[in-house]
C-alpha positions as semicolon CSV with decimal commas, in nm:
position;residue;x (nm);y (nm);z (nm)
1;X;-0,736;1,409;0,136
2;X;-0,792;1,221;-0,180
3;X;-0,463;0,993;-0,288
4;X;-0,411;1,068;-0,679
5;X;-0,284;0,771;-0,846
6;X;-0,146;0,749;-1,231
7;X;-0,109;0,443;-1,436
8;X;0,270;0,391;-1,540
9;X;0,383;0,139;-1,786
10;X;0,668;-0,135;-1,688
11;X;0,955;-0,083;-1,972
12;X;1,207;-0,266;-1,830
13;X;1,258;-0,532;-1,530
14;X;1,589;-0,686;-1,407
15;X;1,616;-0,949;-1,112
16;X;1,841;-0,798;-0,865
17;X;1,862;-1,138;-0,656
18;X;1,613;-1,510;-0,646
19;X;1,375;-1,299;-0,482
20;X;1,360;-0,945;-0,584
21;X;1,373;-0,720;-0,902
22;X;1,388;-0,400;-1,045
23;X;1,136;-0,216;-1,269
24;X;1,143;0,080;-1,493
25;X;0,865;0,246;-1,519
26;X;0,762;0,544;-1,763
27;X;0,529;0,770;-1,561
28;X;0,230;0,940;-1,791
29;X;0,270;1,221;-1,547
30;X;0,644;1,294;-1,540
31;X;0,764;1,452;-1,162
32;X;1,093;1,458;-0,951
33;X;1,123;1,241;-0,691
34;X;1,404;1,320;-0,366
35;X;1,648;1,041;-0,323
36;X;1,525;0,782;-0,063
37;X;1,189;0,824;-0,108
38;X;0,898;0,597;-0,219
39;X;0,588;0,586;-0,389
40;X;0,284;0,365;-0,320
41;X;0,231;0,070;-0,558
42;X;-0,178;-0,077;-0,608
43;X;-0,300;-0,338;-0,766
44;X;-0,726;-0,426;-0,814
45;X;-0,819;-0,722;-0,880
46;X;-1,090;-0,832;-1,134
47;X;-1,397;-0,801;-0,798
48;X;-1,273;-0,435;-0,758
49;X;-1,066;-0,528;-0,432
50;X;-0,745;-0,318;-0,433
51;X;-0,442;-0,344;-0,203
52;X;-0,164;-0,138;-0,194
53;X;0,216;-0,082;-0,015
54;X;0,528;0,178;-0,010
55;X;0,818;0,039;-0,239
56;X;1,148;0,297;-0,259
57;X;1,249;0,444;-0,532
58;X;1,610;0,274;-0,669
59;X;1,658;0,531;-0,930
60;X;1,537;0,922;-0,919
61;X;1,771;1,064;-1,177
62;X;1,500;1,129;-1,479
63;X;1,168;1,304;-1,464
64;X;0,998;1,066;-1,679
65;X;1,103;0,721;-1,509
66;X;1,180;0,621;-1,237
67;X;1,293;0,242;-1,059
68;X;1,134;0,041;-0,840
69;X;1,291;-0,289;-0,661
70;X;1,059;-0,529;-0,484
71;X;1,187;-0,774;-0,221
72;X;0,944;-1,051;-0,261
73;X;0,775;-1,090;0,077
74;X;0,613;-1,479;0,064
75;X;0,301;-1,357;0,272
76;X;0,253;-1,054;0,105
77;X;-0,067;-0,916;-0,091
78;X;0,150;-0,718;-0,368
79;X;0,486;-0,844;-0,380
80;X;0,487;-1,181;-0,519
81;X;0,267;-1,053;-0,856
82;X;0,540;-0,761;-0,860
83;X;0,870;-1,022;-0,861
84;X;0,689;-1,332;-1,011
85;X;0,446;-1,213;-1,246
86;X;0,456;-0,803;-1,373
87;X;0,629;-0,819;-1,731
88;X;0,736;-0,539;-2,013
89;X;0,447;-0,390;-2,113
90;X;0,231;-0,413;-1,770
91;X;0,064;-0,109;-1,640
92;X;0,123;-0,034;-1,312
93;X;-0,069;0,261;-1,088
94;X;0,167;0,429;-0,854
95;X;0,084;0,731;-0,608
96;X;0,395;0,974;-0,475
97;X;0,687;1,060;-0,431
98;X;0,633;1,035;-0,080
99;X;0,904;1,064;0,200
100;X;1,065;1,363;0,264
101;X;1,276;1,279;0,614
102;X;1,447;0,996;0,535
103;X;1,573;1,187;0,180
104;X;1,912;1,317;0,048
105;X;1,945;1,714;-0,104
106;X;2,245;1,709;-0,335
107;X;2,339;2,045;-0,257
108;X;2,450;1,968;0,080
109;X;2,823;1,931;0,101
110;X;2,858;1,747;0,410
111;X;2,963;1,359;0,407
112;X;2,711;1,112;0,375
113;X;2,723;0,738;0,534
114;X;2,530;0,483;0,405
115;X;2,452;0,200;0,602
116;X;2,175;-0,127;0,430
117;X;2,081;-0,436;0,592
118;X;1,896;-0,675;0,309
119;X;1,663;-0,473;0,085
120;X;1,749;-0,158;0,322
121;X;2,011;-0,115;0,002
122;X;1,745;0,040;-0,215
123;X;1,689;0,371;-0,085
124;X;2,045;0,429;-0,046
125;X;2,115;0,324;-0,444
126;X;1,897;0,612;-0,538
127;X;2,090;0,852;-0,307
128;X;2,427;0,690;-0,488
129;X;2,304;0,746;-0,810
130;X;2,201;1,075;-0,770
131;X;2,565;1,158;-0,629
132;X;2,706;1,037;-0,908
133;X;2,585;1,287;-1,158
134;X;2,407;1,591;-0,893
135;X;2,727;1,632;-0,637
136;X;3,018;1,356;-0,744
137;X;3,244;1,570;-0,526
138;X;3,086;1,466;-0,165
139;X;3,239;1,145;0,002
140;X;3,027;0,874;0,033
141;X;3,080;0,572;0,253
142;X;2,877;0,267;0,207
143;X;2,822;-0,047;0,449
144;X;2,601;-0,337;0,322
145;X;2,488;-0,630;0,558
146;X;2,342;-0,921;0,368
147;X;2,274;-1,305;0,426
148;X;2,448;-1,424;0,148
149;X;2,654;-1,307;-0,115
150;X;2,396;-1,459;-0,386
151;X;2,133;-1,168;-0,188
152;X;2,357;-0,877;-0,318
153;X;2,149;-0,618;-0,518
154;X;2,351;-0,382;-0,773
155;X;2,588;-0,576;-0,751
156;X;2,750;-0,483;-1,097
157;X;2,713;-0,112;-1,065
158;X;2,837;-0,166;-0,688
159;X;3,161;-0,344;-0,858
160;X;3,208;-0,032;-1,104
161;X;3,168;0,184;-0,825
162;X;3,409;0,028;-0,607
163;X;3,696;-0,048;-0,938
164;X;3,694;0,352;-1,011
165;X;3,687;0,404;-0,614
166;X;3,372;0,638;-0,597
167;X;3,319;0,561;-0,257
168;X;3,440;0,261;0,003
169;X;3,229;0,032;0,002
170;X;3,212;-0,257;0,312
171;X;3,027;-0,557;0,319
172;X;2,914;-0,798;0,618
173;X;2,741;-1,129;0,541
174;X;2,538;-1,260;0,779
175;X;2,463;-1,637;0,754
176;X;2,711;-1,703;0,457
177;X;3,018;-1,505;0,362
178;X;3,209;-1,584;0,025
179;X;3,483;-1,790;0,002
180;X;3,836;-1,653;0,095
181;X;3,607;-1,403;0,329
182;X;3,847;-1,388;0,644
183;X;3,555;-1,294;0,864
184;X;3,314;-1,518;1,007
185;X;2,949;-1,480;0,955
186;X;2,717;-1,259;1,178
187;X;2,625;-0,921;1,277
188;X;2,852;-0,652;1,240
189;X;3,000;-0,526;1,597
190;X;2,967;-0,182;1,726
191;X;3,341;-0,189;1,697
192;X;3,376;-0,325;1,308
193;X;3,137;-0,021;1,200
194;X;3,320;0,222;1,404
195;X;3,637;0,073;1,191
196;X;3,467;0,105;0,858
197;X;3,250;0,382;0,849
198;X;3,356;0,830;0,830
199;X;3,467;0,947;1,190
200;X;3,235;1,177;1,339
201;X;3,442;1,451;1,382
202;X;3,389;1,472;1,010
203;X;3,012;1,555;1,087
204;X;2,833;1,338;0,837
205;X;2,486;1,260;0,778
206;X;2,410;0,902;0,865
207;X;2,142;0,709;0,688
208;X;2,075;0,386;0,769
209;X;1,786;0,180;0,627
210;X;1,685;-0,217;0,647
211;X;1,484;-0,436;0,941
212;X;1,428;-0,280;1,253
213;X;1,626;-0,485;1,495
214;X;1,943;-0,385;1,203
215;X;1,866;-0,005;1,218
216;X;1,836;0,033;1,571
217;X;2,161;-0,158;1,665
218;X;2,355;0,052;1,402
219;X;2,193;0,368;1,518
220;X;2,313;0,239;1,873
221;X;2,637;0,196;1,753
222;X;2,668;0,555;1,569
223;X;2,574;0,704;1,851
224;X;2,820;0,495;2,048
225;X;3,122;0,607;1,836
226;X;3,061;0,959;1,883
227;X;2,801;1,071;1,617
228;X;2,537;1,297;1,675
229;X;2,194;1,127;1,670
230;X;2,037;1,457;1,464
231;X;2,224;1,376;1,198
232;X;2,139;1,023;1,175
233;X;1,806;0,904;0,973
234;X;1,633;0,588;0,961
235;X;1,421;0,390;0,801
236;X;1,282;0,072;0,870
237;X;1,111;-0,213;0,711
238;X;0,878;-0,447;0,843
């Protein structure tokens, strides 16, 4: 089966933290992508070599556009042009939406916990947006692990979010916690997400996203307090 690709056009970019950012792009063919899933980004160079790798999708809301966010990987092929070099204006060639398991269907009525480690936040921003204006009426919970507080993506929408109190929202630093932060850095426990996140009785669907050793002790840990591993999906990066 033959990929189809389309050339977009970068219209906006943001830097989310010192190593990734966040691009707008206007697609020439306009489609709907599901919440949490991705599309393939390539890039040829000049010799007619061509690379390409799976970014999620920050933002599904519009038909027209959609966001990107890149974590800059420093031995990557694709990511360090996307955060250190793509500007207004660029084209871009994209294939997708792809993904349909690790995804979120707004007309499901059932709770929803999010759980990010690192750039693991970005799928799960497109399933909060999409709540916000599709189904603002289901409960979301949200638990974000992070290094540092400086590594925080969305962090001003996350603030809004939080102020009008859309959804909890918990946060666990890893290496370096803010200051007046009562807990010391690390992992979180089994115990400190069974404190934070919706009980299982309350049946939710669990989505948890971010490095593998991160999503497999959380699942561990769901599945530890008493929710049903069906209703948890993951996805992992690298």
């Amino acid at each position: 089966m033959t990929t189809h690709w389309q050339v977009t056009t970068v219209i906006a970019a943001e830097l989310q933290t010192p190593t990734a950012r966040s691009f707008r792009l206007a697609l020439s063919e306009p489609f709907k992508a599901d919440a949490g899933a991705h599309v393939d980004i390539r890039l040829t160079a000049e010799d007619g070599y061509s690379t390409s790798r799976a970014y999620s999708l920050s933002d599904v809301r519009e038909t027209r556009t959609i966001e990107v966010t890149v974590e800059r990987a420093d031995d990557g092929e694709v990511s360090p042009y996307l955060v250190d070099v793509v500007e207004r204006g660029d084209p871009l060639e994209i294939s997708g939406p792809h993904g349909n398991w690790f995804t979120w269907d707004p007309a499901g009525t059932e709770p929803v916990q999010l759980i990010g480690g690192g750039s693991g936040i970005v799928p799960l921003m497109s399933m909060i947006r999409l709540r916000e204006v599709a189904a603002p009426s289901v409960p979301f919970n949200l638990v974000y692990s992070l290094r540092a507080p400086d590594r925080r993506y969305f962090g001003a929408e996350l603030d809004q979010l939080s102020s009008h109190h859309r959804m909890p929202i918990t946060y666990f630093h890893t290496r370096n916690a803010p200051d007046g932060d009562p807990r010391r850095p690390g992992r979180a426990t089994a115990d400190e997400l069974g404190a934070v996140t919706i009980a299982p009785e309350r049946q939710p669907t669990v989505f948890i996203c971010g490095p593998t050793d991160f999503v497999e002790h959380c699942a561990r840990a769901m599945i530890a307090a008493g929710h049903d591993a069906a209703r948890i999906r993951t996805e992992r990066f690298g």
